[in-house]
N, C-alpha and C positions, 0 to 999 in steps of 0.2 A: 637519465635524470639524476640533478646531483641526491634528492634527498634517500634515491633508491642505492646509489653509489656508498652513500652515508651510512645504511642501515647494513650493507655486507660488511663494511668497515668496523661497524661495532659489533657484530657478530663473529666475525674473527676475531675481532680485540678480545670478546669477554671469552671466547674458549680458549684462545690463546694464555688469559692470565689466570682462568679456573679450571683448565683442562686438566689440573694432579689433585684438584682440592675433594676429596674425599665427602664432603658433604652435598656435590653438586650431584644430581640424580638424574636431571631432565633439564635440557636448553631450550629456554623460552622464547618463541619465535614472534609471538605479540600479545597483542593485550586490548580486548574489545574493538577488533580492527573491523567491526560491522557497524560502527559509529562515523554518521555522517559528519564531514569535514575531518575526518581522520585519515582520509586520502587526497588526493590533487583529484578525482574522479573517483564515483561510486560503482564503477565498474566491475560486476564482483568479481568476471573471469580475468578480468584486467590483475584484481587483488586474488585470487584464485593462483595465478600463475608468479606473482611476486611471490605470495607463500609458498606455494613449491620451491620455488629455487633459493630459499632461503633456507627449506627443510634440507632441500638435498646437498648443498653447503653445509651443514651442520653435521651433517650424517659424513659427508666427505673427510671433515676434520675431526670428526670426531664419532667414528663407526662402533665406540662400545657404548656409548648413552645414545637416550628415546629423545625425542622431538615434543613442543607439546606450545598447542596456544589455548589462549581462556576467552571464552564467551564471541565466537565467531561462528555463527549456523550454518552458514553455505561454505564454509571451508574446514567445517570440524574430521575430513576426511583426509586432509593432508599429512598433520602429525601422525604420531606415534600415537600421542595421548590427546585428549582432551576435555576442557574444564568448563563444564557453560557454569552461567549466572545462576546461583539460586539462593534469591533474595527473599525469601520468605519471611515475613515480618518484617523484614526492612523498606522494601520501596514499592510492596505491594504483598497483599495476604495475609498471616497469622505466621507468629511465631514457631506454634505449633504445629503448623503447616508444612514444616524444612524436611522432616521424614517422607512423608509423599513426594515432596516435589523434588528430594532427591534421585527417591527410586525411580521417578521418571524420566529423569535427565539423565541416569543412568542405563535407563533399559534404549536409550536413542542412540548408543555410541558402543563400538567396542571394546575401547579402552579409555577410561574415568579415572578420572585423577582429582584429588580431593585433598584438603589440607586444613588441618583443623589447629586452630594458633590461638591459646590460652595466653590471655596476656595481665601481667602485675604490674600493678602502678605502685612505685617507689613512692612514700610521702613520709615527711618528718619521721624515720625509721620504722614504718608502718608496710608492710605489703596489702593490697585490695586485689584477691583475684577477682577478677571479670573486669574490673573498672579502666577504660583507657581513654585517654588523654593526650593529643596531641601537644609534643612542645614541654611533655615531665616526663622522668624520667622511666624508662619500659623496661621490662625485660619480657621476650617473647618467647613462650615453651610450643616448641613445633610438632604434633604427632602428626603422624601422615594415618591416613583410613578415614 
């Protein structure tokens, strides 16, 4: 299929053009692929098996970095890494709720991968940490843990 054709295509492309970059850790293989109309079919083995061969491509070209998708349940066993959803206080629960529902998401997987991004909104020569804004200008500080 062409769009399966399409996604090795850019998977080579992006290792291809980040493969020396020193800040690249982990090759992201998708991104909430258990969202209905995010495939041609909701097949999961069907999607199960496109995510393998997309892992083990990755791992082909590039055998010193980890594999890693975010918020897919029935395939979180294929990467290296991975990253479910935890939206605590945001699109269900309490804010205060993100440490629980951390450690749970992380006692489900081997390896957990998390990423914590402190972001400043630039305004008339002012910094806002916490405050972001799509479409002004950002700077994002990236701590991993």
């Amino acid at each position: 299929m062409a769009w399966q054709q399409q996604a090795h295509r850019m998977l080579r492309n992006m290792i291809d053009q980040h493969y020396n970059h020193p800040a690249v850790i982990l090759w992201g293989l998708g991104n909430e692929d258990d969202w209905p109309g995010e495939f041609p079919s909701e097949d999961q083995q069907a999607i199960r098996a496109f995510m393998s061969q997309l892992n083990d491509e990755a791992h082909k070209l590039d055998p010193t970095r980890l594999t890693s998708i975010r918020r897919c349940d029935f395939a979180k066993d294929i990467p290296d890494v991975y990253s479910p959803s935890i939206w605590a206080g945001w699109y269900r629960g309490r804010y205060n709720e993100y440490k629980s529902s951390s450690i749970c998401a992380v006692s489900r997987v081997e390896f957990f991968f998390a990423l914590r991004v402190q972001v400043v909104r630039i305004h008339a020569g002012c910094a806002q940490p916490g405050f972001f804004h799509f479409g002004k200008a950002v700077r994002a500080v990236h701590e991993s843990g």
